[in-house]
Each structure stands twice: as C-alpha cells, then as structure tokens.
C-alpha positions as CSV (number, residue, x, y, z in Angstrom):
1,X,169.1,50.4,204.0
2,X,172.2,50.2,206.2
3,X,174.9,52.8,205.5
4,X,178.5,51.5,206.0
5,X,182.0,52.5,204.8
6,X,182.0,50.4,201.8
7,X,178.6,52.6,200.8
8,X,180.1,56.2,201.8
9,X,183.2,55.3,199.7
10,X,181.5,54.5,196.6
11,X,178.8,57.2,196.1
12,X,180.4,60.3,198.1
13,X,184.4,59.0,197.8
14,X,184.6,59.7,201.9
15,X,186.5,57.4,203.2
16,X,186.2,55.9,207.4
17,X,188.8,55.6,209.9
18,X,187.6,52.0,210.5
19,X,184.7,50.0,209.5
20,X,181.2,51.2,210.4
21,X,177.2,50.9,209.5
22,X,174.6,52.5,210.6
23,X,170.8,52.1,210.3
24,X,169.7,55.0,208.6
25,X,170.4,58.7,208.0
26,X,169.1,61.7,210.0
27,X,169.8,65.5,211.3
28,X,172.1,66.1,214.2
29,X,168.4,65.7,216.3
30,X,167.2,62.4,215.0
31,X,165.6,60.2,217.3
32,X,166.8,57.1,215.6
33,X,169.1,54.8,217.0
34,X,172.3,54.3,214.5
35,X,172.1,57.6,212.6
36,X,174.7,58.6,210.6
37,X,174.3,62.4,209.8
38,X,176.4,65.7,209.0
39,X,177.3,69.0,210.8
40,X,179.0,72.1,209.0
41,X,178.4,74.1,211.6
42,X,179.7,74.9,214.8
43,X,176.4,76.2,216.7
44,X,175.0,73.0,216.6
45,X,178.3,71.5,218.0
46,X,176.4,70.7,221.7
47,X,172.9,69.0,220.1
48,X,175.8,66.5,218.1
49,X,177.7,65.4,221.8
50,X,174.2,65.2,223.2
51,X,172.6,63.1,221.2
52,X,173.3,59.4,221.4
53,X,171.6,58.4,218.5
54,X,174.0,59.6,216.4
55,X,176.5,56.8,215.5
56,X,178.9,59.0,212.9
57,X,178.7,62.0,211.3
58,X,180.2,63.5,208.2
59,X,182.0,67.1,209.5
60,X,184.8,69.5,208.1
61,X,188.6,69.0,209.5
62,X,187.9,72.0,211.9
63,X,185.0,70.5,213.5
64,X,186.4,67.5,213.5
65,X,189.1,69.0,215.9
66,X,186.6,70.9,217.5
67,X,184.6,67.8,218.5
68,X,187.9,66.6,220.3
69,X,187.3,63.6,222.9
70,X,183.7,62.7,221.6
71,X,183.2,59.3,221.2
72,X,181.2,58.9,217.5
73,X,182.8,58.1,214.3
74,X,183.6,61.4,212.4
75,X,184.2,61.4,208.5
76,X,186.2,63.5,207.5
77,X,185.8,65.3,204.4
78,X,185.5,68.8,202.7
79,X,181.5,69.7,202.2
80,X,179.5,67.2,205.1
81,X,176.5,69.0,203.7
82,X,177.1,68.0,199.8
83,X,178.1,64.6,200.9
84,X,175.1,64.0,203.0
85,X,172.5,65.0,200.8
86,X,174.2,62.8,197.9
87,X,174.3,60.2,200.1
88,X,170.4,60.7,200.8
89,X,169.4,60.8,197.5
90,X,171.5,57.4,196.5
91,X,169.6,55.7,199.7
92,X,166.1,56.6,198.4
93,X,166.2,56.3,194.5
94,X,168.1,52.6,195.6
95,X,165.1,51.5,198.0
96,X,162.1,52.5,195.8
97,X,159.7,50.2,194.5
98,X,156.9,50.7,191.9
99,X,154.0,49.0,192.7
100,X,150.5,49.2,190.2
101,X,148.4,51.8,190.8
102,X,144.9,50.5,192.6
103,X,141.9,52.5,192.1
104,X,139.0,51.6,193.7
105,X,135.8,50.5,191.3
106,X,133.3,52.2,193.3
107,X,135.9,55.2,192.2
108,X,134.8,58.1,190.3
109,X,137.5,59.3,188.1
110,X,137.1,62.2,185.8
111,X,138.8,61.2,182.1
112,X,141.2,64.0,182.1
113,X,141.9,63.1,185.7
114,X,145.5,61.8,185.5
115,X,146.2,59.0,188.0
116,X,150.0,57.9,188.0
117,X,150.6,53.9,187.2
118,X,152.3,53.2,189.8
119,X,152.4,53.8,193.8
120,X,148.7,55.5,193.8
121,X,146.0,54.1,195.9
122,X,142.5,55.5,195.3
123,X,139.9,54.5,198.1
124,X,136.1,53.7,197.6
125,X,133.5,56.6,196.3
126,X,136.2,58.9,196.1
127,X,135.8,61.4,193.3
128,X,138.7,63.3,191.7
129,X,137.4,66.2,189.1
130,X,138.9,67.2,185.8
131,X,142.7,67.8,185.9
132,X,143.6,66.5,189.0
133,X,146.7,65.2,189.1
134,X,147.5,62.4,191.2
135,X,151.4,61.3,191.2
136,X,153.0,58.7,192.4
137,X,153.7,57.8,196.1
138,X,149.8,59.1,197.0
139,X,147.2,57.2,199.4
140,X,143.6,58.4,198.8
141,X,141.3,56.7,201.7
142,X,137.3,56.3,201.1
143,X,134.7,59.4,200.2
144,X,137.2,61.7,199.6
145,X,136.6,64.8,196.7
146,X,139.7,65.9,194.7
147,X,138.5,69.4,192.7
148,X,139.6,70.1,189.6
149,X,143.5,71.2,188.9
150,X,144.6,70.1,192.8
151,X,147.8,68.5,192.3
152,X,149.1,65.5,195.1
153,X,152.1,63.9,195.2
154,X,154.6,66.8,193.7
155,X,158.1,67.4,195.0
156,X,159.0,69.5,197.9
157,X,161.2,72.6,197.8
158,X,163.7,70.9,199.1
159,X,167.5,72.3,197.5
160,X,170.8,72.7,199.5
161,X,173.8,74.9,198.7
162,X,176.9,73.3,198.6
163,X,180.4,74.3,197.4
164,X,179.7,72.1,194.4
165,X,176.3,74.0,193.7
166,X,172.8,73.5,194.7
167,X,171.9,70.0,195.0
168,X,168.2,69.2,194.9
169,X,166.8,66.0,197.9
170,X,165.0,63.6,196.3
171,X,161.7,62.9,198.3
172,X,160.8,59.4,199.7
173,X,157.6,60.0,201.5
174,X,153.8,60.0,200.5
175,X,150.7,61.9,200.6
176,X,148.3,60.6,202.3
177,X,144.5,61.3,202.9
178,X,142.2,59.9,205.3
179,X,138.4,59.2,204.9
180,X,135.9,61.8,203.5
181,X,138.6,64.3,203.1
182,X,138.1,67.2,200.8
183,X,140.5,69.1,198.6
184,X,140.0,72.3,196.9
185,X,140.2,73.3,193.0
186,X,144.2,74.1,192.4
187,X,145.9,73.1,196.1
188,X,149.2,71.4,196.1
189,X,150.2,68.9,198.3
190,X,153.9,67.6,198.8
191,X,154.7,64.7,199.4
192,X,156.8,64.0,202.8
193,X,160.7,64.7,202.5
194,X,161.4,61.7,204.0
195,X,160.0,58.3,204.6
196,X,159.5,58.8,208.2
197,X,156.9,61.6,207.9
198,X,154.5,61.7,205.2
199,X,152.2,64.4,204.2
200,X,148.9,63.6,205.9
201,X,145.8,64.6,206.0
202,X,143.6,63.5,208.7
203,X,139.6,62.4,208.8
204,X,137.2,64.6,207.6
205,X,139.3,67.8,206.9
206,X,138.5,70.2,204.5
207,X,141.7,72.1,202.3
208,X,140.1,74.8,200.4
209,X,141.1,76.2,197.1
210,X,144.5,77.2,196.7
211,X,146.2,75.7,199.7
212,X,149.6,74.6,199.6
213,X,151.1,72.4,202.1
214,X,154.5,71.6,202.0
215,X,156.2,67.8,202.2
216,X,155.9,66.4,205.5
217,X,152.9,68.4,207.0
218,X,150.4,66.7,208.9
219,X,146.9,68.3,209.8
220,X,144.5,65.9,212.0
221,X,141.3,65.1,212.0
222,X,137.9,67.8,211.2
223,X,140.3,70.5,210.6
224,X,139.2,73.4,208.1
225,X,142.4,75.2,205.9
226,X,140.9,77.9,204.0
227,X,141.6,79.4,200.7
228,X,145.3,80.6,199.5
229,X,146.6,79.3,203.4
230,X,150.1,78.4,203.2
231,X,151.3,75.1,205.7
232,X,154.9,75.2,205.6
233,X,157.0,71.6,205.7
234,X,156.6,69.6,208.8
235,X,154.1,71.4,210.5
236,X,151.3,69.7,212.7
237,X,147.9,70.9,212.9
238,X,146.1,69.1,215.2
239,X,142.2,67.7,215.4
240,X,139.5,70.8,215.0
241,X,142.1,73.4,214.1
242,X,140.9,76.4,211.7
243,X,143.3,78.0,209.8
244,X,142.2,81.1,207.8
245,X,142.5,82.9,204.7
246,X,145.9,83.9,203.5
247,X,147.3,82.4,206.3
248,X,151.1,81.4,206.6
249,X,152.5,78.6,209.0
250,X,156.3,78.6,209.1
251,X,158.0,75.4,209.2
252,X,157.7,73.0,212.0
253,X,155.7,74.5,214.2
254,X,152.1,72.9,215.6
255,X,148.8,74.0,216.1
256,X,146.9,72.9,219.1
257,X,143.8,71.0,219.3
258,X,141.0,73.9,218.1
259,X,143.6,76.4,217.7
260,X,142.4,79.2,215.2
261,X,144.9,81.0,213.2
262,X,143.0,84.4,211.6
263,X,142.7,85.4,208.1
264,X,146.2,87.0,206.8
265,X,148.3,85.6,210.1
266,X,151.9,84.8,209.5
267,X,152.4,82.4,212.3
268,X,156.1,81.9,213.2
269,X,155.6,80.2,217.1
270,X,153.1,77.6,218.0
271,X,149.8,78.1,218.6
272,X,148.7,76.5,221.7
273,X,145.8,74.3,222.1
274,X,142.1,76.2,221.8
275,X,144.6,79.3,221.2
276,X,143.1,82.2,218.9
277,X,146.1,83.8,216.8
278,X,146.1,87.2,214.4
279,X,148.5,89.6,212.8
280,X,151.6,89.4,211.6
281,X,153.5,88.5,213.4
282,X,150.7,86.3,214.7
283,X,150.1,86.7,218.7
284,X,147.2,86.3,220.8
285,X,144.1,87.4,219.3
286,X,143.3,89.3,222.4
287,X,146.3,91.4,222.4
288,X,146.2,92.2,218.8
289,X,143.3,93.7,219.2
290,X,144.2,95.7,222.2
291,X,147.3,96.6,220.1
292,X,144.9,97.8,217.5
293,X,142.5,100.4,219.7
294,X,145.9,101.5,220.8
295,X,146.6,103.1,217.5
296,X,143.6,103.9,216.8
C-alpha cells in the first residue's frame, strides 16, 4: 500500500512540506527501498543519514533541526512514535483479506479443535488434538501433529508508549509450519509482526510442551525446542539447533546451524554455528564449566 501525504494527513493529521509517497513503512534500519519510518530519538540519529532506504521519516522539531542538511523528507510533528504506529495499524487492518479457511480431507481434526473460518490452511494427515486453537492468518503444511490446548496464530506483545498512551500494533504476518512438524500440548505461537517476517517453523522440527515463540521467530529445519523454552520475537534458529529446557532467547538474536543452548540458559548474544551455550548469562559451555570448578 503506498503511503503519501494525502494518507499521513487523514489518519495521523501530519501534514508534508511537499507531496510525497513511499512504498511501505519500516524502522530507521529497513532494507526496503521507499521507507517512510520515525525517529524520537537522537542515538539513532547516524543509522537514519546512513541509510538510503529511507525516503521520509516522521521526527520531533528538535530532531528535525538536528538532522540539518540531510536530504529525506522530515514530517514534522509532536509524537513520531504515536503517529507511526497509528499509521501502521491503518495500513494493515486496510490491506487484509479474508479468505475461507481450507482444511485438507485427509485432515484429522479433533471436534473441539477450533479452526478459524477464514485465512487457515490445514495440510494433508495433519492431526490437531482437542482444544487446539487455530486462528486466523496460520499455514499448517502436510503430517504435522498439533497437541491438545497449543494455540497458533495469537497476537504478539507488541504495545508502544506514547504521550497519548500505550497504543497496541496490530499484527499482519502468519504462522507458518512446514511438513511433519510437531507442536506440543499448551505452546503458543505468534504470529509475525509484520508481513515481511512470519513466524515459521521449518521441516521436521519438534516444539515441545509449553513453548512460546514470539511473532516473527523463525526456527529451521530438524530443530528440537524443549519444554517451557522461551524464543523471543524475531529470532532465527537455524537447521539442527537444540534448545533446552527453560531456556530464554532474547529478541533478535540467531542460533547457528547445530548450535545447542542448555537447559535453564538465558541467551542474550548469538550462538554461533555448532556452538554449545549454558548459564545465565549464557556463554560458552566450556567456560561455564570452568567457571563452575572455580567456585567449587
């Protein structure tokens, strides 16, 4: 959906300098061409002049001054961050579409299953167990087992402060499962904050009982996430990973390729590839336990 003056006038009241549009909408990072995002903040004043994709960006009057001679459009107005967000949620509750549910009839679905009507796709000889709840915006591929009580498709923790209160992001990505995944009795998974990153689960995973992983988190293929693990939003765990017990993952961090994350680790840098990880915080599992007999 393009985003243009005419658009920013009527659902935040900003109003351009001159006439713009751009493509889509995006943190002072994105790598889209055209973005139009927001900055209230001065520390990320250097990523903004840097990054070319930006095309405008909603800012306060002081940063406004403070971005002096730079070349993109700056929208003035009193809380970039409320005005962003608003603007975020207009764009995805305007481009929706409900689409019927499609459920496979080689599908095995459990009677007090609940399967939303619309914008679910169940795959072949997939079973989903009692009270599993499947909302809408969910892609289940072939052979995959949904135990009783997991819940896919809910909203992310996704709220901003703003000087007009907190303002909640509506989500417009997905959930989606590859072939002959498994997930556990009670997990959760979000679905992906924004289109551009859905929740995904890759081939042959296993998510045990009790998992939660948060909207936009993508684990590859054959990975194991064991029970009460918590995968925080836009984290990538890649093929053959193991992730423990009780484990925490905090946001956007990866996982190599066979990286293992121990029982009870709360992981706050990346875990390189075949990397072994424990304690909290989590380091190499080597030096933790030379930490450990140093104690002792």
């Amino acid at each position: 959906m393009r985003i243009d003056d005419r658009l920013l006038s009527d659902v935040v009241g900003v109003a351009a300098r001159r006439p713009f549009a751009c493509t889509g909408l995006g943190l002072v990072g994105s790598d889209r061409p055209d973005t139009l995002t927001f900055l209230d903040d001065a520390r990320y004043l250097p990523e903004l002049r840097a990054n070319d994709n930006v095309t405008a960006a909603l800012v306060t009057p002081e940063l406004d001054d403070a971005l002096g001679d730079a070349t993109l459009l700056r929208l003035v107005c009193d809380d970039p961050r409320h005005a962003f967000y608003t603007l975020l949620n207009h764009v995805a509750r305007a481009t929706y579409r409900r689409l019927p549910s499609e459920i496979d009839p080689s599908a095995r679905v459990h009677p007090r299953a609940y399967v939303a009507e619309h914008n679910v796709r169940i795959g072949p000889d997939t079973v989903v167990e009692p009270n599993a709840t499947i909302l809408p915006d969910v892609v289940v591929g072939a052979r995959c087992v949904l135990r009783a009580g997991a819940v896919l498709g809910s909203e992310g923790f996704e709220h901003k402060r703003t000087s007009r209160g907190i303002l909640s992001v509506v989500h417009a990505g997905r959930v989606v499962l590859a072939d002959d995944v498994e997930i556990g009795a009670n997990a959760c998974l979000d679905k992906g904050l924004v289109a551009e990153r859905d929740t995904v689960i890759g081939e042959f995973s296993k998510i045990d009982n009790l998992v939660h992983v948060a909207h936009g988190a993508q684990i590859g293929r054959r990975c194991f996430v064991i029970a009460c693990s918590m995968i925080a939003g836009s984290v990538t765990v890649e093929d053959d990973a193991w992730i423990g017990p009780n484990a925490s993952l905090a946001p956007q961090l990866s996982v190599g390729r066979e990286g293992f994350v121990s029982l009870g680790a709360v992981v706050t840098r990346s875990v390189a590839p075949g990397q072994h990880v424990s304690g909290n915080f989590a380091i190499d599992h080597r030096r933790f336990l030379e930490y450990l007999r140093s104690i002792r």
